[in-house]
C-alpha positions in Angstrom: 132.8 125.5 37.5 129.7 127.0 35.7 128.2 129.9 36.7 124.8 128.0 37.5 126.8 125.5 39.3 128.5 128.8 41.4 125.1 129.7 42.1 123.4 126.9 43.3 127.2 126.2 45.8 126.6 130.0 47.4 122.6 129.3 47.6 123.3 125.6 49.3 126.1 127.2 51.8 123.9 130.1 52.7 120.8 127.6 53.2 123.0 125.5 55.2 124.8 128.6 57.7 120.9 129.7 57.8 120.0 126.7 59.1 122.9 126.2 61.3 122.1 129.7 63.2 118.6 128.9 63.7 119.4 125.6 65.0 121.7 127.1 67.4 119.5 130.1 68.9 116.7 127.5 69.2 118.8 125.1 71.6 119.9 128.1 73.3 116.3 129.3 74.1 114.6 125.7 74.8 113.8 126.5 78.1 112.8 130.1 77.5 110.2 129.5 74.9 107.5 127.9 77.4 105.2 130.8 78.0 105.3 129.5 82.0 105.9 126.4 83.9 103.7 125.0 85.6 103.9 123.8 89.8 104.2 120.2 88.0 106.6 120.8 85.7 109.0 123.1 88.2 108.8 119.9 90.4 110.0 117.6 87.5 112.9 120.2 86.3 114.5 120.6 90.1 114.8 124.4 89.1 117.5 125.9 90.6 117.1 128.9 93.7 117.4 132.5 91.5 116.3 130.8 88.4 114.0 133.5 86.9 110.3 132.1 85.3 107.0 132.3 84.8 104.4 130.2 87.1 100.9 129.2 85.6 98.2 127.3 87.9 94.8 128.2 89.9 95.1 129.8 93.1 94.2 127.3 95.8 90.8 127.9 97.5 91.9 129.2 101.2 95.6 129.8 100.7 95.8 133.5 99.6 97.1 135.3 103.4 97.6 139.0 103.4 100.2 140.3 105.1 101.5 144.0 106.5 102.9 146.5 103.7 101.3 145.3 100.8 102.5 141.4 101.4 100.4 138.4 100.3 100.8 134.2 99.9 99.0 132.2 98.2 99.5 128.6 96.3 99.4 127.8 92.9 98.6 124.0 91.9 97.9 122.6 88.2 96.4 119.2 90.4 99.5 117.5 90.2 101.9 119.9 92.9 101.5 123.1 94.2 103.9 126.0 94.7 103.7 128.6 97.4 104.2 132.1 96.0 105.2 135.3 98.2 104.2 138.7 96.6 104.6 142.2 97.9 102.2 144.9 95.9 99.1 145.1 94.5 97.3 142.3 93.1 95.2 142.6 90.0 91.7 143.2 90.4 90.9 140.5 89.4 92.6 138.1 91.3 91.0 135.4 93.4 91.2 131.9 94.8 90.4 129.4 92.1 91.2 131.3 89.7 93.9 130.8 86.8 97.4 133.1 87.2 100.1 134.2 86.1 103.6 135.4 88.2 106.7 136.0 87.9 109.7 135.6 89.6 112.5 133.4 90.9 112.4 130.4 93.7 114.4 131.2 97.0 116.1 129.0 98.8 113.0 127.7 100.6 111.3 126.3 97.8 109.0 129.4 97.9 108.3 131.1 94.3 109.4 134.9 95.3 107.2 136.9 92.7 107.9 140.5 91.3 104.7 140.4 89.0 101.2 138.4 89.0 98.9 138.3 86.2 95.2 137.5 86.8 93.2 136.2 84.1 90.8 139.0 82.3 87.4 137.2 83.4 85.5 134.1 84.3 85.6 132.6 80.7 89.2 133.4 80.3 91.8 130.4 80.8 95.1 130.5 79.3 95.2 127.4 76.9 98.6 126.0 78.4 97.0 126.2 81.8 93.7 124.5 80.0 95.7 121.8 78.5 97.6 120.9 81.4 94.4 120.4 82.9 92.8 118.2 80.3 96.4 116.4 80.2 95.8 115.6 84.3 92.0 114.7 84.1 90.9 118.1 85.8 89.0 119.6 83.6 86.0 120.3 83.7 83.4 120.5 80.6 81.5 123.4 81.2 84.4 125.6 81.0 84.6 126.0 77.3 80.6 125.9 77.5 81.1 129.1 79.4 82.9 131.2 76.8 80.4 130.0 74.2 77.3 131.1 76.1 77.9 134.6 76.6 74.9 135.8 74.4 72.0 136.4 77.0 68.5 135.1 76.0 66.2 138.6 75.6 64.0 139.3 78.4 60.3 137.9 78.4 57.0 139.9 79.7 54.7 138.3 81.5 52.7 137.5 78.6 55.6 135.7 76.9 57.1 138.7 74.6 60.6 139.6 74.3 61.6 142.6 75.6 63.7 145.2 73.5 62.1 144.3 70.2 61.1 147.6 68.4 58.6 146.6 65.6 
């Protein structure tokens, strides 16, 4: 055997136990590289009690409930399912009904989502785009959202005699 021929055997093998490995860690972490699941999709899965995940959705309109010590329900829907969710701390400012989320946590045995962490989106524009593509996917999207994020530069104020304010000349 050649030294070239050497070579190119040590280069092919390494190529090929590179690719193996990758191959490997990416089967082992299929179901941990969605960055959350939506109610949908933990519907379709049947995901088992303890199961730690991420949930995604809107808060449905009239389901958040506070409870004593801290203690809230709410449901998250995607417009396909929904999933109730029971949290105990303090939800982020900016956290509301209709409103795109985030939490963490682990079904119980009661098909309730118990969650150790919620994640509220950062404004009214804001919508993760997993959360925006499962609702273009389902046909609940609405146009105006990405119209939102694109009109956040305010016309200048006019004077009574039609000139902008702010202006210095």
């Amino acid at each position: 055997m050649t030294r070239k021929q050497r070579r190119m055997t040590i280069i092919g093998g390494s190529l090929a136990v590179l690719a193996l490995a990758a191959a490997l860690v990416l089967n082992a972490l299929r179901d941990s590289i969605v960055f959350f699941s939506t109610p949908t999709m933990v519907a379709e899965k049947h995901v088992a009690p303890g199961k730690r995940f991420r949930l995604g959705g809107l808060v449905q309109p009239g389901s958040l409930q506070r409870g004593d010590n801290l203690a809230v329900t709410f449901e998250v829907a995607d417009g396909g399912a929904k999933l109730p969710v029971a949290f105990k701390g303090i939800l982020p400012d900016l956290f509301r009904e209709g409103q795109g989320v985030v939490a963490e946590g682990a079904l119980d045995a009661n098909g309730v989502f118990k969650a150790d962490t919620v994640l509220a989106k950062h404004d009214e524009t804001y919508m993760p785009k997993d959360v925006a593509d499962a609702l273009k996917k389902q046909g609940h999207w609405k146009d105006d959202y990405g119209a939102k994020a694109s009109d956040g530069v305010k016309p200048a104020a006019t004077t009574a005699q039609g000139n902008s304010q702010g202006a210095v000349r």
